[in-house]
C-alpha positions, 0 to 999 in steps of 0.5 A: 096501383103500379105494382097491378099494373105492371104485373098485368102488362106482364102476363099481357107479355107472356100471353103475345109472346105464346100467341106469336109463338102459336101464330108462327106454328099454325103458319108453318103448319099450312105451309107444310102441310096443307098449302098447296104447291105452285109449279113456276114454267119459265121462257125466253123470247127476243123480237129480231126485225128482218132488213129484207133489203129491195125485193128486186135487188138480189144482192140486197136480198143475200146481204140482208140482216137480222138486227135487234128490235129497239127495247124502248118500243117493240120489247116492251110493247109485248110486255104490256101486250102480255100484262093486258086484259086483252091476253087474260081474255084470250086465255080465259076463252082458250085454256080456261083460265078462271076454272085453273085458278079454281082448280080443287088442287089449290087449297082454300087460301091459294085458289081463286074465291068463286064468284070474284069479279072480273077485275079480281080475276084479272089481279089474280092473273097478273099476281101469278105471272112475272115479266121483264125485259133486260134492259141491255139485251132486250130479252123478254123472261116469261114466268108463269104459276099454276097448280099444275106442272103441264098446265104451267107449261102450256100456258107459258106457250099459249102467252107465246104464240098470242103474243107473237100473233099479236106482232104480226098483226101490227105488222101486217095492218102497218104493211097494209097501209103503206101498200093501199097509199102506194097503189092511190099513187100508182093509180094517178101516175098511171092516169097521167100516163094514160092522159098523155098518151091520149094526148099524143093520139089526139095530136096525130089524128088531129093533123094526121102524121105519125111522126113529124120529126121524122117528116121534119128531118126528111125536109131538112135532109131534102134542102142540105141535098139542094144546097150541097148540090148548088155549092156544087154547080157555084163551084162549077161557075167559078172555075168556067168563068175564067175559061169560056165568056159569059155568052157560051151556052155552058156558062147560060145553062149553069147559071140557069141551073143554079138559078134554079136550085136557088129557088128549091132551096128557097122553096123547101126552107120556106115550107119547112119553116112557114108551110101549113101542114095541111090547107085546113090547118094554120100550124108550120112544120116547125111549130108541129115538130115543137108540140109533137116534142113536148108532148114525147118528153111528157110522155116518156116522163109518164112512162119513167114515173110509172116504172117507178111507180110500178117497182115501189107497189111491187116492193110493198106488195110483198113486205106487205105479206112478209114477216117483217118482225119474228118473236124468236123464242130462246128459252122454250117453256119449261116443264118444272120437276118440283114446285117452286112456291110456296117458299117455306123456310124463306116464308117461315124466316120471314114471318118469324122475323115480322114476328120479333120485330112486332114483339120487340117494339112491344116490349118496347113499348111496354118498357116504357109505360113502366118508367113513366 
């Protein structure tokens, strides 16, 4: 009963080894003769982001530089952006995708089965390009199969230029954004401005001057005449006193001249200090000159925060439509002369050794049935 049992798991042995013998050369045959070759068109890319500098600066605009952009958000968001539906979708619409991947140059094993599902397709798409990104260099290698050399190419190209379609629009919407809250801010900074000049016109009209700090300095200007003017005539008093009796006619018209600037003085400091403006208002002058200061130092605070204010929406404006970030291309799309899959000798290496080692651990295992 052993010996029948060990003859059979001999020619069991010697049927596998022909069958995996037969499996290798029916393998290499497809691979020779009848897999059809896929064509490989490699690129290069880079996202370089401009530092444009302050638009209104000119040496800023001369010094600005062209840095790289960080691997850890814009290179690798434009890996996925690639790897996404939303690319395979365009590239459907736009190229015909799926009808390539059916194309009659593939054979039967290679093309894509008719009548696959969406999330086939879209496997098939992801299994016939490779991406990767340098983790030092942060460039971006683009590797692309068709079964057509030119369509490999363009293809390539098209994944390019929507990708790079892409960047620019998540600039474009972030540039957009800052300017739409910048014209928000400069619409209340131009509201307080507006505000504050309505308010100076309501304070001239209401009491009817133009500018009481000028009116103002005019009083004062008026009483610093009449005090110089009585230092004068006191001076004057003093130097006749030792000279003429207090009865001469000069010493009673001086003093009556002094007198009399005594009281402008008195007068014009009075009105400059407690005067009414006018016979309907109750305001002084100085009160007047108070409020009328408060409201130009409000005012011209106005203006400054809306020069500001105007500079900042300018500058947003136009990095609103400048390309702040730029897809650069390094290596352009290639065109390949030979196929580059499939790899023969690298796959018939490959099956062969699966092969062997699914054999020899038959044997082994056979081996150790007959010492049981």
């Amino acid at each position: 009963m052993l010996k029948k049992t060990q003859k059979k798991l001999k020619i069991v042995t010697q049927n596998v080894a022909k069958l995996f013998i037969a499996a290798w050369v029916i393998y290499a045959l497809y691979l020779v003769a009848w897999a059809a070759p896929r064509y490989e068109s490699q690129s290069q890319m880079i996202i370089k982001t401009s530092d444009g500098g302050n638009s209104f600066d000119p040496t800023s605009m001369l010094m600005s530089t062209v840095t790289d952009a960080p691997l850890s958000t814009d290179s690798i968001l434009v890996e996925s952006f690639i790897l996404s539906r939303d690319m395979f979708d365009y590239l459907v619409e736009e190229l015909d995708l799926v009808a390539q991947y059916n194309s009659e140059a593939a054979d039967f094993f290679s093309r894509l089965a008719l009548g696959s599902s969406k999330e086939d397709m879209f496997q098939y798409y992801l299994d016939h390009i490779d991406v990767s990104v340098d983790s030092e260099s942060a460039v971006i290698t683009l590797k692309t199969q068709a079964f057509n050399r030119e369509f490999a190419q363009v293809l390539n190209a098209a994944i390019i230029e929507h990708a790079e379609a892409f960047i620019n629009q998540i600039n474009n919407n972030l540039a957009k954004s800052k300017l739409g809250f910048a014209k928000d801010e400069h619409k209340l900074v131009e509201e307080k401005l507006r505000g504050a000049k309505e308010e100076l016109l309501a304070f001239q009209s209401k009491y009817n001057v133009l500018d009481p700090t000028a009116e103002g300095a005019a009083s004062q200007q008026i009483a610093f005449s009449l005090e110089a003017t009585l230092a004068q005539k006191q001076a004057e008093l003093r130097t006749m006193s030792g000279m003429m009796s207090e009865l001469a006619p000069e010493m009673k018209n001086l003093k009556r001249q002094i007198s009399a600037l005594q009281d402008a003085v008195s007068q014009q400091k009075s009105d400059l200090n407690n005067a009414s403006v006018s016979e309907n208002s109750d305001i002084s002058m100085t009160e007047l000159m108070a409020q009328y200061s408060n409201l130009q130092i409000q005012l011209q605070l106005a203006i400054q925060a809306y020069s500001s204010s105007l500079m900042t929406l300018e500058s947003t404006r136009v990095k609103a439509y400048e390309k702040i970030q730029h897809l650069v291309t390094i290596e352009n799309p290639t065109q390949p002369d030979d196929n580059k899959y499939p790899q023969v000798i690298y796959n018939l290496t490959l099956f062969g050794v699966i092969l062997f080692l699914v054999y020899g651990i038959g044997r082994i295992v056979v081996a150790t049935i007959k010492e049981l």
